[in-house]
Structure formats: structure tokens, C-alpha cells
C-alpha positions in Angstrom: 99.7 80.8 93.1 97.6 79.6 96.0 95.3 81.9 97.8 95.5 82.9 101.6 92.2 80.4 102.3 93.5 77.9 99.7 96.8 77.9 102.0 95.3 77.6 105.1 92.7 74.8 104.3 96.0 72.7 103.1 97.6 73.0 106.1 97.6 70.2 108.7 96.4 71.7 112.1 97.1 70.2 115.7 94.5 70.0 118.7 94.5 72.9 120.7 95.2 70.8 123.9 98.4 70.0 122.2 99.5 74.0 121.3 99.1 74.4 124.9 101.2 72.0 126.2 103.8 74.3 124.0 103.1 77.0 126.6 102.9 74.5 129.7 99.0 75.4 129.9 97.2 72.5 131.7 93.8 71.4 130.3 92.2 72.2 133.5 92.4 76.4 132.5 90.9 75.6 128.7 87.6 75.9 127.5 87.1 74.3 124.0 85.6 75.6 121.0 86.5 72.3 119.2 89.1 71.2 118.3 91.9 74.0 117.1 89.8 77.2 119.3 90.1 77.5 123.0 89.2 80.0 126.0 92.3 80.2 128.5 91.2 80.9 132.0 92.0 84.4 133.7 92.5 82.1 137.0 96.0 81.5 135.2 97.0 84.9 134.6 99.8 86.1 137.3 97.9 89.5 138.4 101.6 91.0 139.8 103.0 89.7 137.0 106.3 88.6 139.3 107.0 86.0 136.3 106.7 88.2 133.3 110.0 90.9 134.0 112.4 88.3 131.9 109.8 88.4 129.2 110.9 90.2 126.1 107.5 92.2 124.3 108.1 93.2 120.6 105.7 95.7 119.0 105.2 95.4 115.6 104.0 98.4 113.2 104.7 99.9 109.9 104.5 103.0 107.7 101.4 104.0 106.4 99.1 101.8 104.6 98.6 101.9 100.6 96.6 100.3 98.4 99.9 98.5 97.8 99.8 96.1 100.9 102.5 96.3 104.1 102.1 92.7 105.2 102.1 94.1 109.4 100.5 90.9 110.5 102.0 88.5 108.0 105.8 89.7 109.5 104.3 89.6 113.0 103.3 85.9 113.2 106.4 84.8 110.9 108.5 86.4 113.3 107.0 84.5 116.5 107.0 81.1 114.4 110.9 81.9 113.5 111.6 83.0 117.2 111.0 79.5 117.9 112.6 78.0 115.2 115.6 79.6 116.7 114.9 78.2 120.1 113.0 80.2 122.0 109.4 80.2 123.6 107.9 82.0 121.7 104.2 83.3 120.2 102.1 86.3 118.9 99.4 88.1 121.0 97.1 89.6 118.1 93.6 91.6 117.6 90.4 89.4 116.5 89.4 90.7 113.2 86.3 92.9 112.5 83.6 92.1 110.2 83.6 95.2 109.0 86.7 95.4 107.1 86.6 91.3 106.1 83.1 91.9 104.2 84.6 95.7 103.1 87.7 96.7 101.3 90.5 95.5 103.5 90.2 91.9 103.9 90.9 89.7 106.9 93.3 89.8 109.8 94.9 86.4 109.8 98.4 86.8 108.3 98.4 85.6 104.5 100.7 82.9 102.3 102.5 80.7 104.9 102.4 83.4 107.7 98.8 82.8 109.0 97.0 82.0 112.3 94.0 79.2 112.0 91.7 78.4 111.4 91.4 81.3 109.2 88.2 81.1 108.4 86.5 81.1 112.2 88.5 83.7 113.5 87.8 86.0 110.6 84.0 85.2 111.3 82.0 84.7 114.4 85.3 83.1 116.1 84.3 82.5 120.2 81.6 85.2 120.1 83.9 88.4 121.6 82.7 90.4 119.3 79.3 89.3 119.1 79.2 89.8 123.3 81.0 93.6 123.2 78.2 94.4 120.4 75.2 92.6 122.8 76.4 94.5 125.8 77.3 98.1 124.3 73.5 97.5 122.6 71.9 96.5 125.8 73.1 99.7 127.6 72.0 101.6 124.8 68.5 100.0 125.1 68.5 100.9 128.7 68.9 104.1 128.2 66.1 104.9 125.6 64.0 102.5 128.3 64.5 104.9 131.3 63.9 107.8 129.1 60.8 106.2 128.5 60.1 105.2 131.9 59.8 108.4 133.8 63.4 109.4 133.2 64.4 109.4 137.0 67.5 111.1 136.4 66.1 113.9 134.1 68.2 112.7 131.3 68.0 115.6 128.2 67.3 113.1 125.4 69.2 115.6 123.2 72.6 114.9 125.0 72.8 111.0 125.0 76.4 110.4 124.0 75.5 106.7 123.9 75.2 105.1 120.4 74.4 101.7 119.0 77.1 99.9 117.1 77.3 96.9 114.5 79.7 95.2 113.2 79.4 95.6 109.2 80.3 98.5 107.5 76.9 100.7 106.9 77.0 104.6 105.8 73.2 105.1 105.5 73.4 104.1 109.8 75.7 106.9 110.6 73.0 109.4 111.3 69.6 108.0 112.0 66.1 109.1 114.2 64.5 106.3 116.7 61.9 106.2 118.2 59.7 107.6 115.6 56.5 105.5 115.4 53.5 105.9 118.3 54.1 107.1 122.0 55.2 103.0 122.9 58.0 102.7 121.1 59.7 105.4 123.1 61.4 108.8 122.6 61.9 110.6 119.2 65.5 111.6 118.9 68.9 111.8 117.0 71.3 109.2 117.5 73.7 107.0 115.1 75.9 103.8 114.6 79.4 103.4 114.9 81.2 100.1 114.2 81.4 97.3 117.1 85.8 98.5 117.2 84.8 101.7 118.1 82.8 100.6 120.4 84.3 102.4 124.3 83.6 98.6 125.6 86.1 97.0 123.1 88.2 99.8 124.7 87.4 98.9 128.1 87.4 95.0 127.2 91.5 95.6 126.0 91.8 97.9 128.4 91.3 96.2 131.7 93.6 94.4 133.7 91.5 92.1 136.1 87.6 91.3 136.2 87.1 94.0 138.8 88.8 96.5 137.1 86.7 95.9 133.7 83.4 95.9 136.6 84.7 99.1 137.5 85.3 100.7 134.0 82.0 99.7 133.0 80.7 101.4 135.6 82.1 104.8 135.0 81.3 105.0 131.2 79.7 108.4 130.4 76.0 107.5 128.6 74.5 111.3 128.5 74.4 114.3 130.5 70.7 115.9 132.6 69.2 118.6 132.5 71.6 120.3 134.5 74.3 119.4 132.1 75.5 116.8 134.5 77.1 113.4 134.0 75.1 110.2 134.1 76.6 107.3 134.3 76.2 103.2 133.4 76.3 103.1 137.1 73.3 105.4 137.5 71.2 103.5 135.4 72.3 100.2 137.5 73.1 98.3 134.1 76.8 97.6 135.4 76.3 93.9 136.1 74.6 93.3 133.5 77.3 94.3 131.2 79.9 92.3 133.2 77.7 89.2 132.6 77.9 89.4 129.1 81.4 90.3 128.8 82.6 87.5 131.3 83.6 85.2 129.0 84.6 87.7 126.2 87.2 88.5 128.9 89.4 85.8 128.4 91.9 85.9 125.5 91.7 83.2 123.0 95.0 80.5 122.0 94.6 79.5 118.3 97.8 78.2 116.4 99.9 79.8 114.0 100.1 77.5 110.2 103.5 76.1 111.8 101.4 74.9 114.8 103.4 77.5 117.2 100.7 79.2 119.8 98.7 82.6 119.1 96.6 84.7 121.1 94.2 86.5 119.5 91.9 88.7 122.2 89.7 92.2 121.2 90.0 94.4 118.1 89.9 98.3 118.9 91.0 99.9 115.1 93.9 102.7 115.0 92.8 105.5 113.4 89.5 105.6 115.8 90.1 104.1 118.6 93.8 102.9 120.4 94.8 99.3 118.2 96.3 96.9 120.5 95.5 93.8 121.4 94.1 93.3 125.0 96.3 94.1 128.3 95.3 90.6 130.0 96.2 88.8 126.8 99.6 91.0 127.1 100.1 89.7 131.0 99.2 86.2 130.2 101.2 86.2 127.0 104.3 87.4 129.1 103.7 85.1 131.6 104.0 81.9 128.9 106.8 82.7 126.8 110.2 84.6 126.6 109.2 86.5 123.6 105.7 88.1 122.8 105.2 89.4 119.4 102.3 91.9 119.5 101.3 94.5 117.0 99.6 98.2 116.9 97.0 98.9 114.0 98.0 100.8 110.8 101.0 103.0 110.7 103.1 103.9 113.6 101.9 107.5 113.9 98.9 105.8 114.6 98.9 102.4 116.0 102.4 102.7 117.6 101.9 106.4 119.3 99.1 104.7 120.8 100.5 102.1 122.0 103.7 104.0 123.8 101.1 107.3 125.0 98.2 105.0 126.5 98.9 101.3 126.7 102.4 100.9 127.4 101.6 103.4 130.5 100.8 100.1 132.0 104.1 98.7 133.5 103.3 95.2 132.6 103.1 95.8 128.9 105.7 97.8 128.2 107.7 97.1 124.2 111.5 96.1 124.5 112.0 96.5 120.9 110.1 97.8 117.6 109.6 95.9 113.8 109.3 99.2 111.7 107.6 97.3 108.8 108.3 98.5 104.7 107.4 97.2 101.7 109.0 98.2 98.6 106.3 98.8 96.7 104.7 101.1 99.3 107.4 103.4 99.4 107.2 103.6 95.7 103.5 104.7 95.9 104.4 107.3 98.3 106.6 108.7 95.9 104.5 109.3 93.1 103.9 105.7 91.2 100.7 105.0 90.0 99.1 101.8 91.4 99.2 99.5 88.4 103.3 100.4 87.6 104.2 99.4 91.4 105.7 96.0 89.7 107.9 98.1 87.5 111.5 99.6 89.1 111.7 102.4 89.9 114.7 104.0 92.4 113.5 107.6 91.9 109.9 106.8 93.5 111.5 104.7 96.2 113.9 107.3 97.3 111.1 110.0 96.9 108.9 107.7 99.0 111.1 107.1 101.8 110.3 110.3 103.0 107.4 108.0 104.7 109.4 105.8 106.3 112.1 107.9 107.6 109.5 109.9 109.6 108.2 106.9 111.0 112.0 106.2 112.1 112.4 109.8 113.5 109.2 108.7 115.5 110.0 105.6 117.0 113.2 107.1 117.6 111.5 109.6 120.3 110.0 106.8 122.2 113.2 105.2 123.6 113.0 101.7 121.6 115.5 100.1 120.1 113.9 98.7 116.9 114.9 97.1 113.3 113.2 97.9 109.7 111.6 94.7 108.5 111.6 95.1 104.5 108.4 93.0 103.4 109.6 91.5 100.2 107.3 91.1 97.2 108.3 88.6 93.9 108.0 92.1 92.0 111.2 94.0 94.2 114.3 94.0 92.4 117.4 93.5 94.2 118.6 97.5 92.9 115.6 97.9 94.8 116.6 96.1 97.9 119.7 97.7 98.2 118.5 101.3 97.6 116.5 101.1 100.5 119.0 99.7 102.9 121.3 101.4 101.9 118.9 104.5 102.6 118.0 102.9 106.2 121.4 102.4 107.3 122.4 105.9 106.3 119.8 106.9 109.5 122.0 104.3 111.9 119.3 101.2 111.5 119.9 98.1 110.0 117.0 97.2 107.5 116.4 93.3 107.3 115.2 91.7 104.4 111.6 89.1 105.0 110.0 86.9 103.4 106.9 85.5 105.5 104.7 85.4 102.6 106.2 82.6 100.6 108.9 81.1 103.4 107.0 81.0 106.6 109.1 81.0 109.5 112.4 80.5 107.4 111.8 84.2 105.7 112.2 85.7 109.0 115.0 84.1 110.4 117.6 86.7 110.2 114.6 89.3 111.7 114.2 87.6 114.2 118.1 87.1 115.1 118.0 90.8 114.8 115.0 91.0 117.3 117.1 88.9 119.8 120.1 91.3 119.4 118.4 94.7 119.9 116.2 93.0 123.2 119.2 93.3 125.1 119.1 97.2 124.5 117.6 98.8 128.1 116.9 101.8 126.9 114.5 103.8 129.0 110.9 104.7 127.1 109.3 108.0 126.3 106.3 109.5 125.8 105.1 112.2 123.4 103.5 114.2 126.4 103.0 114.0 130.6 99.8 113.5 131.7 99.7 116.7 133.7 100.0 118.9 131.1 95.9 119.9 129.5 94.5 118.4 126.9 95.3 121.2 124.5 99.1 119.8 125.0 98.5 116.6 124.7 97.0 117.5 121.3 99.4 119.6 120.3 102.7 117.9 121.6 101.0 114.5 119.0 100.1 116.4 116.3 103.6 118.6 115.9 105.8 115.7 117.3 104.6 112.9 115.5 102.5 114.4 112.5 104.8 117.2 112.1 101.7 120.3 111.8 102.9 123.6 111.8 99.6 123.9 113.9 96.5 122.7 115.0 93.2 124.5 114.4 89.9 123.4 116.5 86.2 123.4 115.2 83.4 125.6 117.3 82.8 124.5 121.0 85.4 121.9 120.8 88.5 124.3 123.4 85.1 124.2 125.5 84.2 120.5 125.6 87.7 120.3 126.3 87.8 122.8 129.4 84.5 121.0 130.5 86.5 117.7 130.7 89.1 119.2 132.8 86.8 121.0 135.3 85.3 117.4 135.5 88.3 116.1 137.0 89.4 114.0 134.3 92.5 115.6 132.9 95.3 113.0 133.4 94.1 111.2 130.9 95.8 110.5 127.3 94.5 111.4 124.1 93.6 109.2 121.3 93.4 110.7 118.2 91.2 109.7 115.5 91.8 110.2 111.9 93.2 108.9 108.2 95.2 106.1 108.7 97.0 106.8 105.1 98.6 110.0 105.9 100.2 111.4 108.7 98.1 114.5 108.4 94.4 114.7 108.4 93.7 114.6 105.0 94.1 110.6 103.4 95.5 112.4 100.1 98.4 113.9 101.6 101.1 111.1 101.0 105.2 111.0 101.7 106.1 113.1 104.7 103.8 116.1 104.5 104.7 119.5 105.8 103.0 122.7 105.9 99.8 121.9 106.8 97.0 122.7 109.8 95.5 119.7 111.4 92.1 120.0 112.1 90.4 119.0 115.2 86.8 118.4 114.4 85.5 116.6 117.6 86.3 115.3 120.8 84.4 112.8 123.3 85.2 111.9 126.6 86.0 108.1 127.2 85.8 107.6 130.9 85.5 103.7 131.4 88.0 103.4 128.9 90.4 106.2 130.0 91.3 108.4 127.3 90.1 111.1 125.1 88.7 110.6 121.9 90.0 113.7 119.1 88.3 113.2 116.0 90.5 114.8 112.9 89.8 115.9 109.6 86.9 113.6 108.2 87.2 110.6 110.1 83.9 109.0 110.7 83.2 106.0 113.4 80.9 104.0 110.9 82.9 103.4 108.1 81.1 102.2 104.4 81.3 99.9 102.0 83.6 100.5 98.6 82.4 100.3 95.0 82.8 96.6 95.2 82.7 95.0 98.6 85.3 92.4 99.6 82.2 90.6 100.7 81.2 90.4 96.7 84.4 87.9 95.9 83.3 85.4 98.7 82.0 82.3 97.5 80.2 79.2 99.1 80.7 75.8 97.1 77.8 72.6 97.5 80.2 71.4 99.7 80.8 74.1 102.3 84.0 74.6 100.6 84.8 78.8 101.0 86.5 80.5 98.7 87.5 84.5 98.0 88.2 85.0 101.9 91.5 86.9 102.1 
């Protein structure tokens, strides 16, 4: 069997002048990056959105990840390429991948078999520099602060409250808690500080976050960097470094248009993770997406209680972005892990572990349930499901009132998600009215709680020292209204990564919480979820190999 890169360098790819014409995008609103990468203009983007009401957006997500593989992105763009197939206009809006997890333990972010977006290999890399620009400019502020410390420190900054880090993009555990500033009086400031990866960065949060240049100008200006003597807030704004972020974001701001390995359009624009930050793609690559084709195929990182919660709670707040319909995504295997088989038998069947581990997937039905969204099970197939299999698990779907439809992106392309994506078309006509887990009136204790017992099903949650009093402090500061994001394990719904199935029973533990102004939301850390994430036993970035001739190979 070829391999994902193997795939992807066979495939015969079309200029990027010519995937725009697809969505009637004249060359005047492109920048190149070569031949198959391109920078669409903002000057395009309808900012009241008049033409995007008709406009169907499907959000794809999934149960929680296993070692096992769920295939989220590989249904996602097989779905946009088969939406086409069948006629209509068609593509996916997606997040660029991180560094972090292509050189660590989970790979790339490109789709995989005959489901991919290209060229694989540039946007899993440097691709147009967005990345490179959010690091440069979340790095400069940091600079600027130590520098005013330095200077005089003007606005009596107490060096021991900077809530401004440094981020990179590679996975590094020995950065996550580090001293600077520790050689002569010159190079600045002893203190305390840390790393956190680029995607937790609060400007990838601001970059997706923003609707229009101005508002991004504004965000920037408001994000909290550390607090005086006084215990009051300082701003980027104080400090005057506002511009100088904007100048280096300018570009980053506009989404990207790659092609999918069936030559049908992509856009692929900022890459916040799920379980610490809030997962989606950007909102202007959203607006512009549903401004060029009938049907937008989007997705939310890692399960739903993640990736999709945050999505409904804090994106889809936006009127302009809001989901018509859900792709629950399921594998098979998966399921099977969650009920109890070890790793290396997942090939073998097994209907007692698959009904035990659809405890997993019915709660992440009951979930997308509450939200208001008509939605469809995608069942991921893999060469090792058996068709006893199959049936077991829609016959268990459609015992909830869902149909569960069959996919095979992998191996088929656009041809394995046909009947998905007749199925999408059906359930868009559904106007149900969306949800949320919790109003933004209610305090941030609610908010909390409302998430954690709605979605994660707690029988409580139990807060760390001083963190009800950060809390309180962010209310008397006027910022309230805003949404949670919480932070934690991505491969259970409670905040402990061993706790698979459908647990019940348990406390979730609030460890942590930081105030995200410029990006607008609350950050909750849970259980042991750390911003820096490491590097496994054997590094993904250990299989990648360079031949004499350029030739790449081990890139999945």
C-alpha cells in the first residue's frame, strides 16, 4: 500500500489560477506562492456577508481520538470533493497544520490516502509563513516587554506578574518552565517565565478570531501582557507595540486556497488546537468561504466535547459562521478501543468491545443533540472492519434516531463519500434553531459548570487555590460576557486521558484559568493539561527521511 506522501507526490496537480476560477476568484485578488499556493485578498471578502445566507456550513468532528485513528480531516475534504461530484459548489475551509504535532506523535494535517489537500508537503511545513508571522509577532511583544522592564519600566510593571510568554512551534518539555534574563545587568531582568506552543499562542486566537483588519488592530490592542504594581492591567496598547503586531500579521491575515488531490478548492487559514485553545479554522476564511460556494465543509479539533463545544459556545456566536449541519465522525476500531481492546487486536472482531465502546459515541450524539443541529454519523471504514461490524454499529446509531453512513475517503476519494454527502444535502434543509451550553450573562463559575456537567457529564467540579478569585477578579474587570474555553485531555471526556468510554462519577478539576482579552474568551486549564506539549519515546520527526534527490519520505 502506498503511503499518504507517496499518494500525494503521484497525484497530478493544477495551477492555482485555475482552482480559482472554480470559485470565480479573479487573478487580480491572488498573491502566488508558486504555482499550486496562493494568498486570496481580504478586499474580496463581503464584510456584511449579504451573499453568504444561501450558503450551507457543515462542521465536521468526531468522538474522541485513540491511538486507533478517526480519519476527521480525511472525511472532511472527501466530503467537499464528493459535494461537487454531485453538483454543487463546493470546498473545505481547514486549519494549517502545526509543527509541533507533524515532527511529534500525531503526524500531519493534510487528509491521508486519496482524501488529501496539496501540496502536502508545504502546507505541513513552512507553507505561506502564517505561522512563522503569529510566532514573530507574539515573540516581538514578548521582547518588548522584558525591553520596557529594562528601560525604566514606565508603567511600574511587577516583573513577577507578566502573563506574557514566548512560544515556538516544536514540541519542547525542558522550555515549559525556564528563567531569563540571568547573565549581567545588560541582558535585562531576572525572572520566571516559559514557552507554550505557537497554537496556543492568544494571537493565533485573535488571528482566527477577527473579522476585518480593524477588528484584529483592535484585539491586538487589548491583549493583557502583565499587571503593575497596583495589580492593574497593562496592555499591548500601553506599551505602543499594537502596529507593530498588525504589520507582521498583515499578510498572515489572509486565508490561503490550496487544492484538494481531486483539484476541487481548499482553504486552509490559522491552527488554534482543541484541547488548549478553541480549534476552528479562521472566521474570515469562514465569511470568504461562504461567500464562494454553496457548501463549506469546515471542521473543529479533536472530539466534539472539545472541538465542536467550542465551536457552537464561542465561534458560531458569530452570525456569519453559524453550522447548518454536523458529521459525527466513528471509526470502528475506535469504538472498539474504548471498550476495552488492546491496541494490537483492533484488526480482530469483536461486537462485545464495539458495543461496550459506543458508550463514546452515543454521548457525543446526546451532545450534538443539545446544540440544535441536525447532523449524520460518518462511520470511517478501515480494510480490517467486518461487515457484522458495520451493521452492529448502525444498527446501534439508528436505535438513537440517526442514520449512520458508511465512508470510505481513504482508499475511494470522493466516490467513498458519496452517499455522506447525499445525506449532508438532505439534513441542510433542517432549520433548526441552535443552542448553547450556557448565556453569556450568567458568571464564569456557570459557564464552567453548565460545560463540564452538560457535556462532560461531572458530578462536579472542584477548583485549585486562588483560582474562584482570579475568576471574581475577571468579572470585577468588566469582562464577564465572555465564553469559556476549556483546556484539557483531548482523549477523554473527563480530565484525566485514561478515563475512556463514557465516564461517570468523577470531579473535574480546574487547575488554572487566564484571561484572554484580545481573543475574547477565558482560558480554564483542567486536570494536567500543559500549553507546551513534548516529544514521545520516538518522535514522528525520527521516520522522516530526505533522499539525494530531494525526494521526502516518512511524512504522514
Amino acid at each position: 500500500m502506498k503511503s499518504d506522501i507517496e499518494i500525494a507526490n503521484s497525484a497530478s496537480l493544477i495551477d492555482v489560477r485555475e482552482v480559482a476560477k472554480h470559485l470565480n476568484i479573479s487573478e487580480d485578488y491572488l498573491d502566488l506562492y508558486g504555482k499550486h499556493k496562493a494568498k486570496i485578498s481580504l478586499d474580496l471578502l463581503n464584510n456584511d456577508c449579504s451573499e453568504t445566507n444561501n450558503s450551507k456550513l457543515i462542521l465536521v468532528t468526531s468522538i474522541n481520538p485513540t491511538p486507533a485513528g478517526e480519519g476527521k480531516t480525511t472525511v472532511n475534504i472527501a466530503l467537499s470533493m464528493a459535494l461537487n461530484k454531485v453538483g454543487k459548489k463546493a470546498l473545505s475551509a481547514l486549519r494549517e497544520p502545526s509543527k509541533g504535532p507533524v515532527f511529534g506523535m500525531k503526524g500531519g494535517a493534510c487528509g491521508g490516502g486519496y482524501s488529501q489537500i496539496l501540496p502536502m508537503e508545504d502546507i505541513n511545513l513552512h507553507f505561506t509563513g502564517d505561522i512563522a508571522a503569529i510566532e514573530s509577532a507574539h515573540n516581538l511583544l514578548a521582547a518588548i516587554i522584558d525591553n520596557h522592564i529594562y528601560q525604566g519600566n514606565q508603567l511600574n510593571i511587577n516583573p513577577k506578574n507578566v502573563v506574557w510568554n514566548r512560544v515556538l512551534d516544536v514540541n519542547d518539555r525542558a522550555l515549559r518552565n525556564i528563567v531569563i534574563g540571568m547573565g549581567p545587568n545588560t541582558d535585562g531582568v531576572m525572572r520566571e517565565s516559559k514557552f507554550e506552543i505557537t497554537a496556543a499562542s492568544e494571537i493565533m486566537a485573535i488571528l482566527c478570531l477577527a473579522e476585518d483588519l480593524e477588528d484584529l488592530r483592535t484585539r491586538l490592542g487589548r491583549i493583557i501582557v502583565a499587571y503593575n504594581y497596583s495589580n492593574e492591567i497593562i496592555r499591548a496598547d500601553d506599551l505602543g507595540a499594537t502596529d507593530s503586531l498588525l504589520l507582521l500579521l498583515k499578510k498572515a491575515f489572509e486565508p490561503n486556497l490550496v487544492q484538494t488531490i481531486e483539484n476541487t478548492p481548499a482553504l486552509i487559514h490559522g491552527g488554534p488546537f482543541a484541547n488548549i485553545a478553541h480549534g476552528s479554522n479562521s472566521i474570515v476564511a469562514l465569511k470568504l468561504a461562504r461567500q464562494l460556494a454553496d457548501y463549506v465543509v469546515t471542521e473543529a479539533g479533536f472530539g466534539a466535547d472539545l472541538g465542536a463545544e467550542k465551536f457552537f459556545d464561542i465561534v458560531s456566536r458569530n452570525e456569519n459562521v453559524k453550522a447548518d449541519a454536523v458529521v459525527l465522525v466513528a471509526t470502528v476500531k475506535a469504538l472498539k478501543y474504548n471498550g476495552g481492546q488492546k491496541k494490537e487486536d483492533l484488526e480482530k472482531e469483536d461486537l462485545d468491545a464495539l458495543r461496550e465502546g459506543f458508550s463514546n459515541l452515543k454521548r457525543h450524539m446526546e451532545n450534538v443533540h443539545k446544540f440544535g443541529r441536525p447532523f449524520v454519523v460518518a462511520i470511517n471504514r478501515f480494510p480490517s472492519d467486518t461487515e457484522a461490524e458495520i451493521k452492529t454499529l448502525q444498527d446501534l446509531v439508528s436505535e438513537l434516531g440517526v442514520e449512520a453512513v458508511v465512508a470510505d475517503p481513504y482508499n475511494l476519494g470522493s466516490e467513498g463519500a458519496i452517499d455522506l454527502a447525499n445525506k449532508v444535502i438532505e439534513i441542510t434543509d433542517n432549520n433548526a434553531e441552535e443552542k448553547f451550553i450556557y448565556d453569556l450573562e450568567t458568571s464564569f463559575v456557570d459557564k464552567i459548570e453548565a460545560v463540564a456537567t452538560e457535556i462532560y457529564r461531572a458530578d462536579k467540579v472542584v477548583y485549585s487555590s486562588g483560582v474562584k478569585n482570579k475568576l471574581r477578579k475577571f468579572e470585577k474587570d468588566g469582562y464577564k460576557k465572555l465564553p469559556v474555553c476549556i483546556a484539557k485531555t483531548q482523549y477523554s471526556f473527563s480530565d484525566k486521558a485514561n478515563k475512556l468510554g463514557a465516564p461517570t462519577n468523577f470531579e473535574f478539576e480546574v487547575t488554572d484559568v487566564e484571561l484572554k482579552a484580545g481573543a475574547g474568551f477565558v482560558v480554564v486549564k483542567a486536570g494536567s493539561i500543559n500549553t507546551m506539549p513534548g516529544l514521545p519515546q520516538k518522535p514522528a520527526a525520527m521516520n522522516i527521511k530526505v533522499g539525494k534527490d530531494g525526494t521526502i519520505t516518512g511524512l504522514a
